[in-house]
C-alpha positions in Angstrom: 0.0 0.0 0.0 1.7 3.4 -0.6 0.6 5.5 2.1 1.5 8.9 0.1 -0.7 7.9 -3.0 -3.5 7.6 -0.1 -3.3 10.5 1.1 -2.6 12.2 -2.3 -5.9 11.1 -3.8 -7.4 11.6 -0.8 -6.9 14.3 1.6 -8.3 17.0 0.0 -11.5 15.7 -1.0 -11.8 14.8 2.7 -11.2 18.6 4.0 -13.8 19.5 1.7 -16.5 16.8 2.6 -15.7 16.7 6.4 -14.7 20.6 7.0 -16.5 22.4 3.9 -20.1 20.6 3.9 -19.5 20.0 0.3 -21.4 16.7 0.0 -24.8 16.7 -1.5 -25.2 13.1 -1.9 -27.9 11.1 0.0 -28.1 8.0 1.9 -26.4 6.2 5.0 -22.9 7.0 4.0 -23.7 10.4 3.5 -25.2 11.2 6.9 -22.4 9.5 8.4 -19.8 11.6 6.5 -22.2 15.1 7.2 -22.5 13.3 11.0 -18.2 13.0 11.1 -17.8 16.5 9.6 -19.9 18.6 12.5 -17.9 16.3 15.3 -14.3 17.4 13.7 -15.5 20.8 13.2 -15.5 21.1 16.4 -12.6 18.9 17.7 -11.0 22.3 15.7 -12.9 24.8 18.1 -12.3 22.5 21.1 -8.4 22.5 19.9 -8.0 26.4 19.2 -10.1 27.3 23.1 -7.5 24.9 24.6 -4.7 26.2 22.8 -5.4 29.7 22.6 -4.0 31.2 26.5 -0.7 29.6 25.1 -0.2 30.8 21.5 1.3 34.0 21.9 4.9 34.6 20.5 5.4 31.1 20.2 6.3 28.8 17.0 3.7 26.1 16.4 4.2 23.4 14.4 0.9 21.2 13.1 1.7 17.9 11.9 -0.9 16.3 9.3 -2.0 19.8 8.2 -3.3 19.1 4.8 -4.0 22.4 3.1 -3.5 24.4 6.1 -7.0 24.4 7.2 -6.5 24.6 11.3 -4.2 27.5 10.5 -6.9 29.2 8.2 -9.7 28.6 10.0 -8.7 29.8 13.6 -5.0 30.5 14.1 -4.8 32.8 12.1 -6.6 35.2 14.3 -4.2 34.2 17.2 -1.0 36.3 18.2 1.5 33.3 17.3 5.1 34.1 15.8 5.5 31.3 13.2 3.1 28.5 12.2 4.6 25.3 10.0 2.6 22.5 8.3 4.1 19.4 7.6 2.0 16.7 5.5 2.7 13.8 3.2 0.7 14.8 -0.2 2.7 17.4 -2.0 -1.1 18.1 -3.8 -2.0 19.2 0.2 1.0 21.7 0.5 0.8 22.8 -3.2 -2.2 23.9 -2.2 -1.7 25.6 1.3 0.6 27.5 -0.1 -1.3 29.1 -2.9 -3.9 29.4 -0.1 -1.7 31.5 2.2 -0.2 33.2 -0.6 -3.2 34.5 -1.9 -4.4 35.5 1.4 -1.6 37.7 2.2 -0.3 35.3 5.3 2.4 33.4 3.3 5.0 35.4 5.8 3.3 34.3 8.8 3.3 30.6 7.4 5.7 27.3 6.1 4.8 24.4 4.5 6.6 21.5 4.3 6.2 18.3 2.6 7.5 15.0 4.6 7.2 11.8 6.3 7.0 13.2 10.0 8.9 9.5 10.8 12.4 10.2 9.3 12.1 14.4 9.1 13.9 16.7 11.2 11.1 19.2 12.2 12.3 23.0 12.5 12.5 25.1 15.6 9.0 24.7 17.2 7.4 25.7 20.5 3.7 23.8 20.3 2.8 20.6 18.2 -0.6 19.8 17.0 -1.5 16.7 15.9 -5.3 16.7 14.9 -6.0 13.1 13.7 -2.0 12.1 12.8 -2.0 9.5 15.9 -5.0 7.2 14.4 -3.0 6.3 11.4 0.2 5.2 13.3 1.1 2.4 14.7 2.0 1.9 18.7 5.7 2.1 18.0 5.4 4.4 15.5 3.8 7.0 18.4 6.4 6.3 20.3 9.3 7.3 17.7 7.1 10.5 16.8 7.2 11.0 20.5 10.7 10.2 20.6 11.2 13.5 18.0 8.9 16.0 20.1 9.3 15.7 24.1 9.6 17.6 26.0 7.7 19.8 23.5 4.5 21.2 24.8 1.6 19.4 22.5 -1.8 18.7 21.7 -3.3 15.5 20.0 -6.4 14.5 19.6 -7.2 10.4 18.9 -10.2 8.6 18.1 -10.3 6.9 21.1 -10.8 2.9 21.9 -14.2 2.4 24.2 -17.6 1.8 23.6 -19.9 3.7 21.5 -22.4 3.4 18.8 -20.5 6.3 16.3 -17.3 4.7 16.8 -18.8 0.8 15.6 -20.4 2.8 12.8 -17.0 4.9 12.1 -15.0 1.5 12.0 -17.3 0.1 9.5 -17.6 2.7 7.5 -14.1 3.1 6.8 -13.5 -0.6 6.2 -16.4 -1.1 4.1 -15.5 2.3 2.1 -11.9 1.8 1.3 -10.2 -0.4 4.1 -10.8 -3.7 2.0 -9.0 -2.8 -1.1 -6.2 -0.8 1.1 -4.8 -3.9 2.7 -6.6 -2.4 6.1 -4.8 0.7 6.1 -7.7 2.6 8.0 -7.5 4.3 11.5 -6.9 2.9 14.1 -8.4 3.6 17.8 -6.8 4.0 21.2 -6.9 4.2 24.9 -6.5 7.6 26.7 -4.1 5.0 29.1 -1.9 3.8 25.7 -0.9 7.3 24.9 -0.1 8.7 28.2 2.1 5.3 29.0 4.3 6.9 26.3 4.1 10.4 26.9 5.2 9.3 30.2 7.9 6.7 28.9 9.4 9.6 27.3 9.6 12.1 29.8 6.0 13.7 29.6 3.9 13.6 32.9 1.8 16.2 32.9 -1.1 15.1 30.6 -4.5 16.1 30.8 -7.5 14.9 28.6 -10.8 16.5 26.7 -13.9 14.5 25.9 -17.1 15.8 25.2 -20.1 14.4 23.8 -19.5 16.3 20.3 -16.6 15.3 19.8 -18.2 11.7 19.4 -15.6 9.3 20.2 -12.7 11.6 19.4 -10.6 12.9 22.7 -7.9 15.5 23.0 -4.7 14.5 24.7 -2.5 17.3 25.8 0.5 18.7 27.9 0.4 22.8 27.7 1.5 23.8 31.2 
């Protein structure tokens, strides 16, 4: 399966479905997608009002950014000094640049493509991860962990206990694309997986954020 031919035929048709509401198809599939879209929408609102007391004159860096839509959509409008994206599909960055560019932010911004595995990140103060962690394996968590502590970060994962939206979300993805990927569909996690390596590496402090619209997606972060 080659991961970066995923995510280039796919990423930015997601952003638009899941974050622009551009899906007028009908049927089951498509209530789930419009259903996914409103919880992510705000796992970005939840993100920014958690991250927002800590953003000024600092460097973030947001891992998995796609076309740059967290930085577009709210941080933007926050006092930070430097904000760089780092995604696999070059289509993805091609794009957030023109984005930024156009908007007149491109000296605010940086936008880098890479495997976040084998790349040497610049000078950063705050990671976000928004949806990165579902798509790596344990160890590979613990290598991109390995790269960021002691950073201060926030991640968010679609989180491993019961509930009806995440049995639907698991076969949704398998039945839409997982069977022809080899599997290669997200994976789900305990809060208590994630903060045994946060703390194997150094990385104590971590608190957690559920509510009921995020679904069965959490936020895992270490900001003090």
């Amino acid at each position: 399966m080659d991961k970066k031919q995923f995510w280039e035929n796919k990423i930015l048709k997601w952003e638009s479905r899941r974050y622009g509401n551009k899906d007028d198809s009908s049927g089951p599939i498509s209530f789930f997608r419009k259903k996914t879209g409103s919880s992510l929408q705000y796992r970005m609102q939840a993100a920014t009002k958690i991250l927002s007391p800590y953003l000024a004159g600092k460097k973030v860096l947001d891992i998995g950014c796609g076309s740059g839509i967290f930085f577009r959509n709210f941080l933007q409008n926050t006092d930070i000094e430097h904000y760089v994206g780092i995604d696999l599909s070059e289509r993805a960055i091609i794009c957030a640049k023109d984005i930024s560019t156009h908007n007149g932010y491109s000296n605010k911004t940086t936008f880098l493509t890479g495997n976040i595995l084998n790349m040497d990140f610049p000078p950063f103060d705050i990671v976000v991860a928004l949806g990165v962690l579902d798509w790596l394996k344990e160890d590979e968590i613990d290598l991109l962990f390995k790269k960021l502590l002691p950073c201060k970060f926030l991640f968010s994962i679609s989180e491993k206990r019961m509930s009806f939206a995440r049995v639907l979300h698991s076969l949704y993805v398998n039945i839409s694309y997982g069977w022809k990927t080899g599997q290669y569909v997200p994976r789900y996690y305990t809060v208590e997986q994630i903060t045994k390596i946060a703390r194997k590496n150094g990385c104590r402090n971590v608190q957690v954020f559920r509510d009921k619209r995020l679904e069965f997606g959490t936020l895992i972060y270490h900001l003090e």
